[in-house]
Each structure stands twice: as C-alpha cells, then as structure tokens.
gemmi code that builds the backbone of each chain (N, CA, C; Angstrom):
import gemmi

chains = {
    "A": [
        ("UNK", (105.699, -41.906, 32.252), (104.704, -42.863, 31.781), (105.216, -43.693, 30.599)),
        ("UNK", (106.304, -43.739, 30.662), (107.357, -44.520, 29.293), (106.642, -44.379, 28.081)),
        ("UNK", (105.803, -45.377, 27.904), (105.563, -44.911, 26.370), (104.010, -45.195, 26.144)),
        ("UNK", (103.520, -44.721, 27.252), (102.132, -44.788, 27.328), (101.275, -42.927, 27.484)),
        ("UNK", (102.374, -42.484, 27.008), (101.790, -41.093, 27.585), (100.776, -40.214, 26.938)),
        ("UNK", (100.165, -40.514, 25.785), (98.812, -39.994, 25.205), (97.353, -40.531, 26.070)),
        ("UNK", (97.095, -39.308, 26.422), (96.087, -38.828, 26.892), (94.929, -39.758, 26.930)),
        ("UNK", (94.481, -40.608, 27.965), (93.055, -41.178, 27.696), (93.854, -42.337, 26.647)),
        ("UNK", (94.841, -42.948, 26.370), (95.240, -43.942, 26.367), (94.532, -45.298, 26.540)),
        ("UNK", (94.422, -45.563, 27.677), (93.446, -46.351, 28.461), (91.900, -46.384, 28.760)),
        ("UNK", (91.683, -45.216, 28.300), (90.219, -45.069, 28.360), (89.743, -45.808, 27.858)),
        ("UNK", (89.073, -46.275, 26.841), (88.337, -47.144, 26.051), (87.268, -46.667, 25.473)),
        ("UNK", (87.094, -45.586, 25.035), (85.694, -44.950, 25.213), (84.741, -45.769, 24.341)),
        ("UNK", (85.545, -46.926, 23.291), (84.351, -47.314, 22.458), (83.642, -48.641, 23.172)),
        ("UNK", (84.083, -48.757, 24.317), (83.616, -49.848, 25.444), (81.926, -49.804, 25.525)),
        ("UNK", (81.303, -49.661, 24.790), (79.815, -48.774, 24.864), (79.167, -49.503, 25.847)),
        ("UNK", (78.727, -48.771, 26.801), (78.385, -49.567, 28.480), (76.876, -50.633, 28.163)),
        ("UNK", (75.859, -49.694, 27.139), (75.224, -50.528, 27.339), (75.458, -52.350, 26.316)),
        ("UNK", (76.403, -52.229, 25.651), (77.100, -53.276, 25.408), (78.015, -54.351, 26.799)),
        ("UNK", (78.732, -53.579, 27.099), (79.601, -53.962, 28.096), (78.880, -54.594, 29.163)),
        ("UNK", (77.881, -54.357, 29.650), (77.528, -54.734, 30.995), (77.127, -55.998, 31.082)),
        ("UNK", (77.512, -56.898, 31.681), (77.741, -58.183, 31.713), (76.459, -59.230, 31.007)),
        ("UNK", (75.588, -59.053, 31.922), (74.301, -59.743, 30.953), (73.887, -59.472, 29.603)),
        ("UNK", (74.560, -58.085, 29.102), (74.026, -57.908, 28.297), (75.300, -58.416, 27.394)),
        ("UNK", (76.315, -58.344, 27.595), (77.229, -59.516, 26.892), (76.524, -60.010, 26.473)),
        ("UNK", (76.106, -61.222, 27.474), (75.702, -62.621, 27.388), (75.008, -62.791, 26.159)),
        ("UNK", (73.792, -61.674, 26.387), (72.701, -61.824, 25.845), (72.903, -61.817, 24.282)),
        ("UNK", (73.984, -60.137, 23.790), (74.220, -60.204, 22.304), (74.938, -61.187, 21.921)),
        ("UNK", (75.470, -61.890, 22.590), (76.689, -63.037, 22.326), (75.724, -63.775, 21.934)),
        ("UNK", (75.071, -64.518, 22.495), (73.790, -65.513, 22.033), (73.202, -65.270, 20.600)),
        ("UNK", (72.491, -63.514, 21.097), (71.813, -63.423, 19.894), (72.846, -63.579, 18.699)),
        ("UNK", (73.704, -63.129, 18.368), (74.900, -63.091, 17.536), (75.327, -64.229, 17.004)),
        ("UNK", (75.359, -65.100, 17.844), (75.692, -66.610, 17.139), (74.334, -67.217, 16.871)),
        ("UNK", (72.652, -66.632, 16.649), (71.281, -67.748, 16.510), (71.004, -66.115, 15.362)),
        ("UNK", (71.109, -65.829, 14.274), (70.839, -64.654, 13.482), (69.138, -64.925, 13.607)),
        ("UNK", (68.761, -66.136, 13.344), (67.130, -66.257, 13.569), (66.323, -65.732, 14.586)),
        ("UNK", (67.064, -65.615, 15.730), (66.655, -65.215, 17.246), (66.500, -66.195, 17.804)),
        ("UNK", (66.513, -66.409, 19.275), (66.195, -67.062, 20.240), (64.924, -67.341, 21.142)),
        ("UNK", (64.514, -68.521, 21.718), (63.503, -68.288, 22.608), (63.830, -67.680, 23.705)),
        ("UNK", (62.918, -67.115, 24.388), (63.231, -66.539, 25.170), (63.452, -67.715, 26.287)),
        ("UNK", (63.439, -68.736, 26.833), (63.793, -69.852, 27.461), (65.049, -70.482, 27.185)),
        ("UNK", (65.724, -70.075, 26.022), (66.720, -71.088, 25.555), (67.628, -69.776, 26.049)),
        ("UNK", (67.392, -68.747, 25.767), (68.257, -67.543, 25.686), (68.591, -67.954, 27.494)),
        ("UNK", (67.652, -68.007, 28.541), (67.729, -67.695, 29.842), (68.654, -68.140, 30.092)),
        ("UNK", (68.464, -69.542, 29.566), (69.681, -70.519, 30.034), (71.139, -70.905, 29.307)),
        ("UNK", (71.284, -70.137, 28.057), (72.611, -69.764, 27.456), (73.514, -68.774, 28.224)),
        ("UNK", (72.155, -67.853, 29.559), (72.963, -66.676, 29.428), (72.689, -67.173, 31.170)),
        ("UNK", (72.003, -68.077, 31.530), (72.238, -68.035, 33.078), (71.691, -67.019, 34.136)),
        ("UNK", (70.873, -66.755, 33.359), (69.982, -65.164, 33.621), (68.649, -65.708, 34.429)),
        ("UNK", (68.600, -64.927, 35.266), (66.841, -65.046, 35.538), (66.275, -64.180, 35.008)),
        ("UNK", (64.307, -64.982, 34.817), (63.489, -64.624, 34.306), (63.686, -62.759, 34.396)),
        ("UNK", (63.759, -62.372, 35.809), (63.471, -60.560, 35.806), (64.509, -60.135, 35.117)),
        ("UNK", (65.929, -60.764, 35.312), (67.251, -59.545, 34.333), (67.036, -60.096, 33.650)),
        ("UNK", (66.583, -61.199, 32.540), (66.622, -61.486, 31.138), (65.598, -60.336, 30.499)),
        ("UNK", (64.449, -59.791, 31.476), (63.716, -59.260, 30.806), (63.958, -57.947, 31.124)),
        ("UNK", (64.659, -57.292, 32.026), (65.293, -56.177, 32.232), (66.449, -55.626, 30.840)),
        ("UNK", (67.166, -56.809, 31.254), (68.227, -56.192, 30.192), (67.835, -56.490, 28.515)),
        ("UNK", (66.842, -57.352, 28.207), (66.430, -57.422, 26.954), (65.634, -55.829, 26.275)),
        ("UNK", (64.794, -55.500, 27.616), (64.326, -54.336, 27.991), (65.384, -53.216, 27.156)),
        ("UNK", (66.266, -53.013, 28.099), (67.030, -51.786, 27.837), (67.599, -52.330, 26.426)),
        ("UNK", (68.291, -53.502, 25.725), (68.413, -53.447, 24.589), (67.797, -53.155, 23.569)),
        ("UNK", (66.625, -53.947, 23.821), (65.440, -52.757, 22.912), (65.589, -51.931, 22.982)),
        ("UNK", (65.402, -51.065, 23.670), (65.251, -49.823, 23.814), (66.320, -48.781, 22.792)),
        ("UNK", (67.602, -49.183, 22.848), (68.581, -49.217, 22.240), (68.919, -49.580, 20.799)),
        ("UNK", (67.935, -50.167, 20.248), (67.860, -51.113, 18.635), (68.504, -51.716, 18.721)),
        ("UNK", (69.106, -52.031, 19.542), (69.988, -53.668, 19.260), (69.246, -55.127, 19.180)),
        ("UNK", (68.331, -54.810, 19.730), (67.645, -56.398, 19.908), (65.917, -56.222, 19.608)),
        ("UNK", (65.344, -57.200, 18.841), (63.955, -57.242, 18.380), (63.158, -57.957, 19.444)),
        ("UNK", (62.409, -57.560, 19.588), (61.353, -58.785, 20.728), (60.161, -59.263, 20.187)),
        ("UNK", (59.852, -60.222, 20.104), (59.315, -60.997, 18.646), (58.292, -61.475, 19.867)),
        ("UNK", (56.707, -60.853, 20.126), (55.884, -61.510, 20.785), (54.735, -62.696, 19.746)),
        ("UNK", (54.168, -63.326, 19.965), (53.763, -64.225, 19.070), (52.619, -65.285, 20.232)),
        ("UNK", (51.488, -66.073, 19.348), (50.900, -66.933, 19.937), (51.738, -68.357, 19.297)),
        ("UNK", (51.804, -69.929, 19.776), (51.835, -70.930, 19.831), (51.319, -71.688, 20.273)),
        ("UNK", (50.639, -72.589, 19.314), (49.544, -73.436, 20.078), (48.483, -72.847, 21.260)),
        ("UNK", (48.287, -71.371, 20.586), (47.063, -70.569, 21.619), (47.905, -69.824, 22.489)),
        ("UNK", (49.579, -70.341, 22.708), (50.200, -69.918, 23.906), (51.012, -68.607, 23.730)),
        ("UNK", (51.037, -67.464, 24.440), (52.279, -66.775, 24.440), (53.337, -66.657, 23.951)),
        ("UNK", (54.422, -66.622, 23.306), (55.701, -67.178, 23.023), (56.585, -66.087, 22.650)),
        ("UNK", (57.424, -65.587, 23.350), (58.225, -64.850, 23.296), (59.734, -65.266, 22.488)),
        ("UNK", (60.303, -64.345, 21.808), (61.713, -64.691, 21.452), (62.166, -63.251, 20.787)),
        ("UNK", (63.777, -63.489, 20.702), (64.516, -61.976, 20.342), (65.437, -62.250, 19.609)),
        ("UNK", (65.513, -61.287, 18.786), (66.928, -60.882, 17.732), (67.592, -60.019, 17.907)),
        ("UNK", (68.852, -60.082, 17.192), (69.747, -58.383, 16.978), (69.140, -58.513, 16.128)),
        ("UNK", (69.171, -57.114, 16.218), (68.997, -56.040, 14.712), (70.356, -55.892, 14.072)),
        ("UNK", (69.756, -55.834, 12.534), (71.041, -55.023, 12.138), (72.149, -54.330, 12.817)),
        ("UNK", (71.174, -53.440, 13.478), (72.265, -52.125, 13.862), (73.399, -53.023, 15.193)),
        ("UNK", (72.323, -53.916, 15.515), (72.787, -54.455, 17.121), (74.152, -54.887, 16.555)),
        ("UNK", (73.602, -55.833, 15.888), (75.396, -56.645, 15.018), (76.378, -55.884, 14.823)),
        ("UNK", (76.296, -55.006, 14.094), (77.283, -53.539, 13.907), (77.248, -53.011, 14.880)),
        ("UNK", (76.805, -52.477, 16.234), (77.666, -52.452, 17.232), (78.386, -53.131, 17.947)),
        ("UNK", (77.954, -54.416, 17.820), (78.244, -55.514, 18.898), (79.771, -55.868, 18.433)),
        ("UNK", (80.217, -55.507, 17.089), (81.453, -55.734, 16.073), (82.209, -54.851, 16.575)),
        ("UNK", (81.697, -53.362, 16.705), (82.445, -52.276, 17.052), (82.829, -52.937, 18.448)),
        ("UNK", (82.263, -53.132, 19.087), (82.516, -53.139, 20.819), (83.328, -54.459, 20.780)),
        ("UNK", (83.312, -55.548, 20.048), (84.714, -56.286, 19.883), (85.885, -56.120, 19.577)),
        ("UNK", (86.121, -54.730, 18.683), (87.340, -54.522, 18.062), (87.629, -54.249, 19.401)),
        ("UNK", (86.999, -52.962, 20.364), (87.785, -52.031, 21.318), (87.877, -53.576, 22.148)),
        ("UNK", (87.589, -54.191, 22.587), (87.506, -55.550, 23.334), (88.886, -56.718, 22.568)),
        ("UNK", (89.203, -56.285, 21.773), (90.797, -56.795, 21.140), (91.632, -55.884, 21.661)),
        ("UNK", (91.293, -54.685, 21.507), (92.683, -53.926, 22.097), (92.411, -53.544, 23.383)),
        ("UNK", (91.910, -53.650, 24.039), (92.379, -54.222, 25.782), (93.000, -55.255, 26.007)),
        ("UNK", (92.805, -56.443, 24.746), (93.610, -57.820, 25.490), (94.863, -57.763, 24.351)),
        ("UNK", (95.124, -56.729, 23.699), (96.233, -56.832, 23.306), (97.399, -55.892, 23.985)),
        ("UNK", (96.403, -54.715, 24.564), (97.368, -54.249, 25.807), (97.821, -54.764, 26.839)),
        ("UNK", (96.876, -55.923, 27.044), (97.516, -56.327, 28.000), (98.450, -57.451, 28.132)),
        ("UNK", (98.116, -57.664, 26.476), (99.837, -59.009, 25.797), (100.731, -58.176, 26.317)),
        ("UNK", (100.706, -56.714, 26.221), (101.813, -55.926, 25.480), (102.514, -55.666, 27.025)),
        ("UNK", (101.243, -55.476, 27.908), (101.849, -54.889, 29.341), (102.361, -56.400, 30.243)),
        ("UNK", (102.000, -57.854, 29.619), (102.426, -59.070, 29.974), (103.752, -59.103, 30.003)),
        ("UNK", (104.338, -58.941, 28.413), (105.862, -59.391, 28.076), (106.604, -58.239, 28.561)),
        ("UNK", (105.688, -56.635, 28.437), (107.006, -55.739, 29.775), (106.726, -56.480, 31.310)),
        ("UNK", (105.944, -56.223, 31.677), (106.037, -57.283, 33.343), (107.124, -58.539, 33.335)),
        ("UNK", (107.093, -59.182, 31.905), (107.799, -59.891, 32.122), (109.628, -59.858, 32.439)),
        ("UNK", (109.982, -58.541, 31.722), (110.979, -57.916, 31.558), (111.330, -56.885, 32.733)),
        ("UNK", (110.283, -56.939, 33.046), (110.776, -55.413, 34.628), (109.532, -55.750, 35.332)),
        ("UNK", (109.958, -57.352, 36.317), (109.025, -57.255, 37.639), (109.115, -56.501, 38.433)),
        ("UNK", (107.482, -56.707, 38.812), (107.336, -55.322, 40.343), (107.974, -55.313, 41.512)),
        ("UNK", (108.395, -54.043, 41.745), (109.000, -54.282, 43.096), (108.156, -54.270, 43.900)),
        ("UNK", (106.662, -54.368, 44.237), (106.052, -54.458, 44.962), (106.355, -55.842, 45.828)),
        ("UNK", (105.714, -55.605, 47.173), (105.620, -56.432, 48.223), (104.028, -56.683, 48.191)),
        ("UNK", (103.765, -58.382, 48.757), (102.414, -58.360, 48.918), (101.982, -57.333, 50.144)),
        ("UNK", (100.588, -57.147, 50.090), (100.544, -56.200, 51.538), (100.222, -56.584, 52.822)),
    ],
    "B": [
        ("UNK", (68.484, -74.515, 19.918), (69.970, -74.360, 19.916), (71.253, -74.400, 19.511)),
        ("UNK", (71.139, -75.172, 18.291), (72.298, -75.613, 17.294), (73.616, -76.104, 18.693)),
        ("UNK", (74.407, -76.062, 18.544), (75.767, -76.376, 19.529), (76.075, -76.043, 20.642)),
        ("UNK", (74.688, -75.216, 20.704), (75.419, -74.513, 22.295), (74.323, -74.976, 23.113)),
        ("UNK", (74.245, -76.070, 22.739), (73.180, -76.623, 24.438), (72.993, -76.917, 25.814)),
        ("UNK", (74.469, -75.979, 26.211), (74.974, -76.406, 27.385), (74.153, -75.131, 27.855)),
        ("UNK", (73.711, -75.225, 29.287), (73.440, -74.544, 30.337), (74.154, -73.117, 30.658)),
        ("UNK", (74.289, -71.942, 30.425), (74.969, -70.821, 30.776), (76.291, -71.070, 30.072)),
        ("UNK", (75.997, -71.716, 28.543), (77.112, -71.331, 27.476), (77.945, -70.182, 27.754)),
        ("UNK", (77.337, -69.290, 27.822), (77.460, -67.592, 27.250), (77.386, -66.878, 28.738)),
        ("UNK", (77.002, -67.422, 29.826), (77.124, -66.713, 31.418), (78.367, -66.021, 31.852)),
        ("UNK", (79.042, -65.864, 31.271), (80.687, -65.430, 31.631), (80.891, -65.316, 32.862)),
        ("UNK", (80.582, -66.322, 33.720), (80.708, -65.926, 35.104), (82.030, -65.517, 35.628)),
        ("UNK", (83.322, -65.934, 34.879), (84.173, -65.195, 35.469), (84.838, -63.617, 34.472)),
        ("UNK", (83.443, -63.221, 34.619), (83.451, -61.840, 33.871), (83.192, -61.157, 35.743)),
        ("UNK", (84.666, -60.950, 36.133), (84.349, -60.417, 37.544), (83.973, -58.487, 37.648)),
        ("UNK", (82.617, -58.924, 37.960), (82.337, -57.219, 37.865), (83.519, -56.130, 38.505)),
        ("UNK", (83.871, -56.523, 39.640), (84.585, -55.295, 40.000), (85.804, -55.463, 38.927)),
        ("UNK", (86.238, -56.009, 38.187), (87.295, -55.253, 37.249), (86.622, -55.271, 36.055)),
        ("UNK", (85.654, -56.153, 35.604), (84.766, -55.465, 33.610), (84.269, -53.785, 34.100)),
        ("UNK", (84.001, -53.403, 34.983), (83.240, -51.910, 34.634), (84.208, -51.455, 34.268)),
        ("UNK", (83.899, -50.480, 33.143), (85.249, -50.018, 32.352), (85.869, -49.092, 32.725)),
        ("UNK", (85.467, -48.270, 33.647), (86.813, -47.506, 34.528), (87.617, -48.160, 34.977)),
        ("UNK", (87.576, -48.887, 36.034), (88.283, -49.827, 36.577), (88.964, -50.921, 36.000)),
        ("UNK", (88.521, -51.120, 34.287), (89.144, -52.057, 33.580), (90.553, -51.176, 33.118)),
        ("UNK", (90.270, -49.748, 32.896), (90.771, -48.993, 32.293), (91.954, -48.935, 33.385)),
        ("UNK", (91.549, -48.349, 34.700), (92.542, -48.378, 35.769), (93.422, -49.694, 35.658)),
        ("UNK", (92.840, -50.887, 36.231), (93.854, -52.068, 35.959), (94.798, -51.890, 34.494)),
        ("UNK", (94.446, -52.099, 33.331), (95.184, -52.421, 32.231), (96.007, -51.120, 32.344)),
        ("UNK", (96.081, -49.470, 33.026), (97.001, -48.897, 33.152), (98.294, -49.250, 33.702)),
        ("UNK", (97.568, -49.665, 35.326), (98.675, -50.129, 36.505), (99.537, -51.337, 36.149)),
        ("UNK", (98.650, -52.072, 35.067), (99.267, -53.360, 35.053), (100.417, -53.568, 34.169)),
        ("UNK", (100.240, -52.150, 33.467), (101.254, -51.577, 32.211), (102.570, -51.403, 33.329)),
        ("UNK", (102.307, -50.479, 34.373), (103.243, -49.867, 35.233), (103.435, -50.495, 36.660)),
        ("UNK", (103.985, -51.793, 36.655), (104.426, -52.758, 37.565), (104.518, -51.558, 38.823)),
        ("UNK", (105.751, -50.644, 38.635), (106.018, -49.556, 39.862), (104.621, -49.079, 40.288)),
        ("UNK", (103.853, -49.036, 39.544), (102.797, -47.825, 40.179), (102.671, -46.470, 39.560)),
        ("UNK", (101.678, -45.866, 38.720), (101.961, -44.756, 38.406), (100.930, -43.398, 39.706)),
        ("UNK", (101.728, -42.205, 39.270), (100.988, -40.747, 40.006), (99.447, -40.974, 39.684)),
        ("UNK", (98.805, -40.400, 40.456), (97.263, -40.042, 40.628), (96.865, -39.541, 39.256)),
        ("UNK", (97.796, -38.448, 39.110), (97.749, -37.203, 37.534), (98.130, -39.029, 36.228)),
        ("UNK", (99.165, -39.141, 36.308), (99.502, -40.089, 35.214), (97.824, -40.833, 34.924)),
        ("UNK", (97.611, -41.664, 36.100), (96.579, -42.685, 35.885), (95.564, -41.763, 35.531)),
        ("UNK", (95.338, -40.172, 36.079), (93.688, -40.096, 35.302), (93.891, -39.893, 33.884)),
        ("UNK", (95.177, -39.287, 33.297), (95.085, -39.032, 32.145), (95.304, -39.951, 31.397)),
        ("UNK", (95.959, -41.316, 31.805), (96.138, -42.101, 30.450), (94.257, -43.290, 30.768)),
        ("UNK", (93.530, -43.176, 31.498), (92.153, -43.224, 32.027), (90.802, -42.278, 31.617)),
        ("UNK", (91.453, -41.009, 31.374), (90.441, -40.034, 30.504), (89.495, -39.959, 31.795)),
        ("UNK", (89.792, -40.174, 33.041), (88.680, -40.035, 34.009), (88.846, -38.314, 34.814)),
        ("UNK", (88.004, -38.377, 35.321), (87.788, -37.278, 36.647), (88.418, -37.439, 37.611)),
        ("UNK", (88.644, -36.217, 38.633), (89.259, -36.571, 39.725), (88.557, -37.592, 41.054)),
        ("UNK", (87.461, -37.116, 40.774), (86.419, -37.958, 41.417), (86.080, -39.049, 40.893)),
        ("UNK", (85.811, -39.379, 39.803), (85.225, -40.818, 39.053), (86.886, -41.786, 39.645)),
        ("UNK", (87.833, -41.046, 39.307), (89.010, -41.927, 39.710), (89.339, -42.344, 41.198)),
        ("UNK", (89.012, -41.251, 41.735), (89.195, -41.761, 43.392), (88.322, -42.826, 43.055)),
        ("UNK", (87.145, -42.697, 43.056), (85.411, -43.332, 43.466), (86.456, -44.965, 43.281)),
        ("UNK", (86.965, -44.589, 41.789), (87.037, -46.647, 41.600), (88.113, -47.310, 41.923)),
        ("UNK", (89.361, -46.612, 42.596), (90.917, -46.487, 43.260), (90.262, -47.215, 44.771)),
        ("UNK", (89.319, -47.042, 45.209), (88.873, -46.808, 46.770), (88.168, -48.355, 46.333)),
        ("UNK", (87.280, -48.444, 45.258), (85.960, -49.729, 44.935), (87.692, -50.779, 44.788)),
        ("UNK", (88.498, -50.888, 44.241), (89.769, -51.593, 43.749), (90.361, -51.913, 44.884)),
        ("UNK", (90.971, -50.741, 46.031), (91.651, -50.948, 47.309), (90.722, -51.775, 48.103)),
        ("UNK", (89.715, -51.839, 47.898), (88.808, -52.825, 49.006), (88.396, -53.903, 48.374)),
        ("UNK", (89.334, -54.007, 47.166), (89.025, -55.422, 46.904), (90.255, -55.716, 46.725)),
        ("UNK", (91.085, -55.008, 47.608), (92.615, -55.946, 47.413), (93.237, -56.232, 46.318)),
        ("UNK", (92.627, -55.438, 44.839), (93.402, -55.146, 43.918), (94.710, -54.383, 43.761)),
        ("UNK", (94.565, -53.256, 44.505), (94.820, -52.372, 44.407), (95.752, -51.427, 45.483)),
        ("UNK", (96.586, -50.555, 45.469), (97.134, -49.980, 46.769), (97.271, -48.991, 46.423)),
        ("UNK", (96.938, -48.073, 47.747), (97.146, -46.600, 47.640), (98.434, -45.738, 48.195)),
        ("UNK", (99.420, -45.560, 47.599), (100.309, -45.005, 48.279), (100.367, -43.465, 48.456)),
        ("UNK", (100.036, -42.825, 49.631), (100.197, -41.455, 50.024), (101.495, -40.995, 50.803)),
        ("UNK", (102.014, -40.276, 49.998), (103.301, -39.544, 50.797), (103.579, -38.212, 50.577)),
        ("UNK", (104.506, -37.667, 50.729), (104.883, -36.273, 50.368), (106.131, -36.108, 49.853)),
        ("UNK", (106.086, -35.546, 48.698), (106.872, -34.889, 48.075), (107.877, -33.327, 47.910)),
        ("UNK", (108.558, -32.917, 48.361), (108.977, -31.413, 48.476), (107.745, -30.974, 49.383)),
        ("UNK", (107.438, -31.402, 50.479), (106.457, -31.084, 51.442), (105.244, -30.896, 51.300)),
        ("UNK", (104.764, -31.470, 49.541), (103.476, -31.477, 49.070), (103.021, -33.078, 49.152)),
        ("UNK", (101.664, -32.852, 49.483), (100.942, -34.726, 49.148), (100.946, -34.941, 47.934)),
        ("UNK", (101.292, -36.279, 48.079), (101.548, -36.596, 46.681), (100.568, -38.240, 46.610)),
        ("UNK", (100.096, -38.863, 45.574), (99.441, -39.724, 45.914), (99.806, -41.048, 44.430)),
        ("UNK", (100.215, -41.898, 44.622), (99.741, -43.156, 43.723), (99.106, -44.221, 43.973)),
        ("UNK", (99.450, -45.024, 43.060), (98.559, -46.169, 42.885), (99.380, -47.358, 42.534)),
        ("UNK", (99.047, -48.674, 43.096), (99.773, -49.551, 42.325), (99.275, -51.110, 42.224)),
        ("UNK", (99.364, -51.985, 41.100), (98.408, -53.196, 41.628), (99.196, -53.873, 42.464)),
        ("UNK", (98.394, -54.527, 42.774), (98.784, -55.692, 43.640), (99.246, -57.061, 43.294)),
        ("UNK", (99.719, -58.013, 43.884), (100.035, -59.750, 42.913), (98.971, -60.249, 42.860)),
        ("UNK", (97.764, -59.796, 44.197), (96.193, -60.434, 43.871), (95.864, -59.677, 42.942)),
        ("UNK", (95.671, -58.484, 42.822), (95.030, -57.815, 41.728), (95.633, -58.571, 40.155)),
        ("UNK", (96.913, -58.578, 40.077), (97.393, -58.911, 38.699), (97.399, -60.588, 38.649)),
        ("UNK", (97.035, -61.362, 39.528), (96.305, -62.698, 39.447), (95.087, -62.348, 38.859)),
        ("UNK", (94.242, -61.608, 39.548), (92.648, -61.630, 38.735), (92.589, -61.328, 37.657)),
        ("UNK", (93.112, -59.760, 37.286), (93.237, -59.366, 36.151), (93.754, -60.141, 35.224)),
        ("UNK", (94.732, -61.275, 35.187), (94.983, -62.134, 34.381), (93.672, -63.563, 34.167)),
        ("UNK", (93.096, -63.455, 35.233), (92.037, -64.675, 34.974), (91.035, -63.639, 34.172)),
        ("UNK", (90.604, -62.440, 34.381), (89.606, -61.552, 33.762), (89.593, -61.843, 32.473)),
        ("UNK", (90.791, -61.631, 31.715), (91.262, -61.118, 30.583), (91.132, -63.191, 30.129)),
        ("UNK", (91.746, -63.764, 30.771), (91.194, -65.416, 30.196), (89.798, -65.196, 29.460)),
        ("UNK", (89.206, -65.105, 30.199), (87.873, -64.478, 29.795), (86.920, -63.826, 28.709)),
        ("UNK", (87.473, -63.066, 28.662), (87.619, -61.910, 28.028), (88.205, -62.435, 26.319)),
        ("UNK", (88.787, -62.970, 26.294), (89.810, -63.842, 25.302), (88.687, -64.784, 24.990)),
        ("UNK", (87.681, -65.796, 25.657), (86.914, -66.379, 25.869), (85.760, -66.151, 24.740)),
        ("UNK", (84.981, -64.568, 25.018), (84.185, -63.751, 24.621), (84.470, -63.821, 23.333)),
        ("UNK", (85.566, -63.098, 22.941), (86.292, -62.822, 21.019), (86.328, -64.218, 20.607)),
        ("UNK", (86.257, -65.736, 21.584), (86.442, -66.969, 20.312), (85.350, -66.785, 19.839)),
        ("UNK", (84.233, -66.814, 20.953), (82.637, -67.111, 21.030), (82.668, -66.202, 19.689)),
        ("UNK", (82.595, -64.816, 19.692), (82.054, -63.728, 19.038), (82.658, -64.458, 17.319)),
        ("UNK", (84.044, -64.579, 17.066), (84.566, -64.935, 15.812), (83.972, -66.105, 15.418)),
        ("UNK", (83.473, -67.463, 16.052), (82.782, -68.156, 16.108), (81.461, -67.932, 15.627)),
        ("UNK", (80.605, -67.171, 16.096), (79.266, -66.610, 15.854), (79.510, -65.819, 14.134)),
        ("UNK", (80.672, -65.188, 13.888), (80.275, -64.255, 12.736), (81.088, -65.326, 11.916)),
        ("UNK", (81.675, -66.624, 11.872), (82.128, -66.996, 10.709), (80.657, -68.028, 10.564)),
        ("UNK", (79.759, -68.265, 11.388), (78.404, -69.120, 11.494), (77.618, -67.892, 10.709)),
        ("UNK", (77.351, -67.038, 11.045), (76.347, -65.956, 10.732), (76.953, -65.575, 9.219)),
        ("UNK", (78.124, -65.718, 8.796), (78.205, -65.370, 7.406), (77.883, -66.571, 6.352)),
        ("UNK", (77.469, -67.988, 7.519), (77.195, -68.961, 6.217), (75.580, -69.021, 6.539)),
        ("UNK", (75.519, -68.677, 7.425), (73.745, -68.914, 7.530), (73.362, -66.956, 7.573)),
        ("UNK", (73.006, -66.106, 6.650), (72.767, -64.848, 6.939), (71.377, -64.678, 7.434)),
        ("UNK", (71.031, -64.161, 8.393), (69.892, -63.454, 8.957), (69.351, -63.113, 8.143)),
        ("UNK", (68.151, -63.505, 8.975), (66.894, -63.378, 7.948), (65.752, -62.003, 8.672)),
        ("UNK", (66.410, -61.826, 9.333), (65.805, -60.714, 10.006), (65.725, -59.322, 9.319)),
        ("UNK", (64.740, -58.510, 9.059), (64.603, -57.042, 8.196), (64.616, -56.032, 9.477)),
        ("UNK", (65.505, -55.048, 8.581), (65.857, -54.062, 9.704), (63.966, -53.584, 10.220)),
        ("UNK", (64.069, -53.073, 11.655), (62.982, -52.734, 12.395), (62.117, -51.797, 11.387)),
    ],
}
model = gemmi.Model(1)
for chain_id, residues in chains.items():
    chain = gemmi.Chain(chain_id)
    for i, (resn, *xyz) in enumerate(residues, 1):
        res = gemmi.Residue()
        res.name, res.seqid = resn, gemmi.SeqId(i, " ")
        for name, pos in zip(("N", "CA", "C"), xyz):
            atom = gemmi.Atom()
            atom.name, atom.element = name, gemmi.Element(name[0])
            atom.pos, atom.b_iso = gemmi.Position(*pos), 0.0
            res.add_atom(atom)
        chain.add_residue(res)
    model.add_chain(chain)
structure = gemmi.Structure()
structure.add_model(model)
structure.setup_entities()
C-alpha cells in the first residue's frame, strides 16, 4: 500500500453525513454565506430544491441544531425563514477542513498518477 | 439575496451522488491513489469499512462503470481486487472540480460572515 498504509486512512470519519448529504450542503452553504437567515423561497431556489426536500432536509437539520426555523406572520401572511446556529457554523467549518483533505489527497494521488500511469485497459 | 441571485447558486448538481456518499468517496480517493488496483483487505482498511459495507459499494461503483472487480486465485486461494477505471477517474476528477467549488463558496461565505457577524443568539 506504498505509503498509504495506516489504517482507515481514507475513511473520513469527520465527513459528518448529516452535513454531507447533498441538499443539505446546499442548504448550510446558503445559510453560511446570509448569517441573518434566509427566506424560505430564496433558500429553494439557491439550493434548487423542491418545496418537500427543502422542508425535509431543513427538517432533519433542525433537528440536529444546525439550523433555526424562524416561523413568523407578514402582512397577516405566514412567512417562513432559517438560520445556522452557532453550533451549525462550527460544524459546517469542521466538515470543511475534512472536505480539504480529500481534495488534497487527491492533488497528492493526481501528481503520483501522474508519475506511474495505470496499466489498466478500458473494459 | 445579496450576490447570489442566480437560480440554484448553491445546487451542486455535479455533486454526483454515486461517488459524494462517503464510502464510496472514500473507496475512489483510495483506488485513485493506487492506479494498479489495490487487495479487497488493503481497500477495507485504508476505508475503515466492513466486509459487507465494502462489497455493498464495490458492486453500487462496478455498475456504474467506475469501478472493476478483479477475481482470481492466488496459491489456489480466491483472491479479490479492485481497480478504477479511466471512466471512473474522469468522474472522480469532475467530482472533486466540484468539490473545490464548495471550499471557494464556503471561504467566500466566512470572509463575508466575519465582516457582517450574525446576529443570531444561540437557540
């Protein structure tokens, strides 16, 4: 394993899933760059989400303290919108560092590929 | 919205699920380390996975033409690896574009969020 041979190496364990999973990217990414929070309309369409997974996965972030759900009237009306929390930000930081060192492993596994192509055949 | 008024800013659509789930991210950035292909044993341990969690996403990878399974025998024992593919290490290189994508956005968001600080109180 040349010089990759410690154990779980590759694992990533600080990949924290309910971070990782794609919408919910989206979603802390948004919240992360609006510290005020977002509407919940502006958010849909930053993140390309429909109405049910915007409110699914906002769902499980709550749930989680990462994200605030700010219900409210306007002009008599409904009006929904969300924040990170504190805590959300400080994970969302953690789950970037481990998210640098995957793409720096894979600088690292670039310039060996570059040095010892595969002998593979397409299949 | 401040700057990001574009439509699915933050959608990462080429956040391609079958390689972000992080086993399988974990699997790729191994194989992709090891042009040859590494043993079944090598990949779970530098993966931190199960014998089963690793088949499960070796099999989800081979059927997406990431991936190849090589079975043979060794001193008259089965022996089994793994190795990517030139499609697989095409995607995995557009993934990781991506991915690279995510960390501007994110460094972006926290050099904004340290001149405008949240006004949000922990829950």
């Amino acid at each position: 394993m040349a010089n990759d041979q410690t154990e779980g190496r590759f694992a990533y364990d600080g990949l924290d899933r309910t971070i990782h999973e794609k919408a919910r990217l989206s979603i802390l990414t948004s919240l992360s760059r609006h510290p005020k929070g977002l509407d919940f309309a502006d958010l849909k369409s930053l993140c390309g989400l429909t109405d049910g997974n915007l409110s699914r996965h906002l769902q499980v972030l709550e749930e989680a303290g990462l994200v605030r759900i700010i219900k409210s009237f306007e002009q008599k009306r409904p009006h929904t919108s969300a924040a990170i929390t504190p805590e959300g930000r400080a994970r969302y930081l953690d789950y970037l560092a481990v998210l640098e060192q995957v793409l720096k492993d894979a600088v690292a596994e670039n310039e060996k590929a570059a040095r010892a192509p595969s002998t593979l055949k397409p299949a």
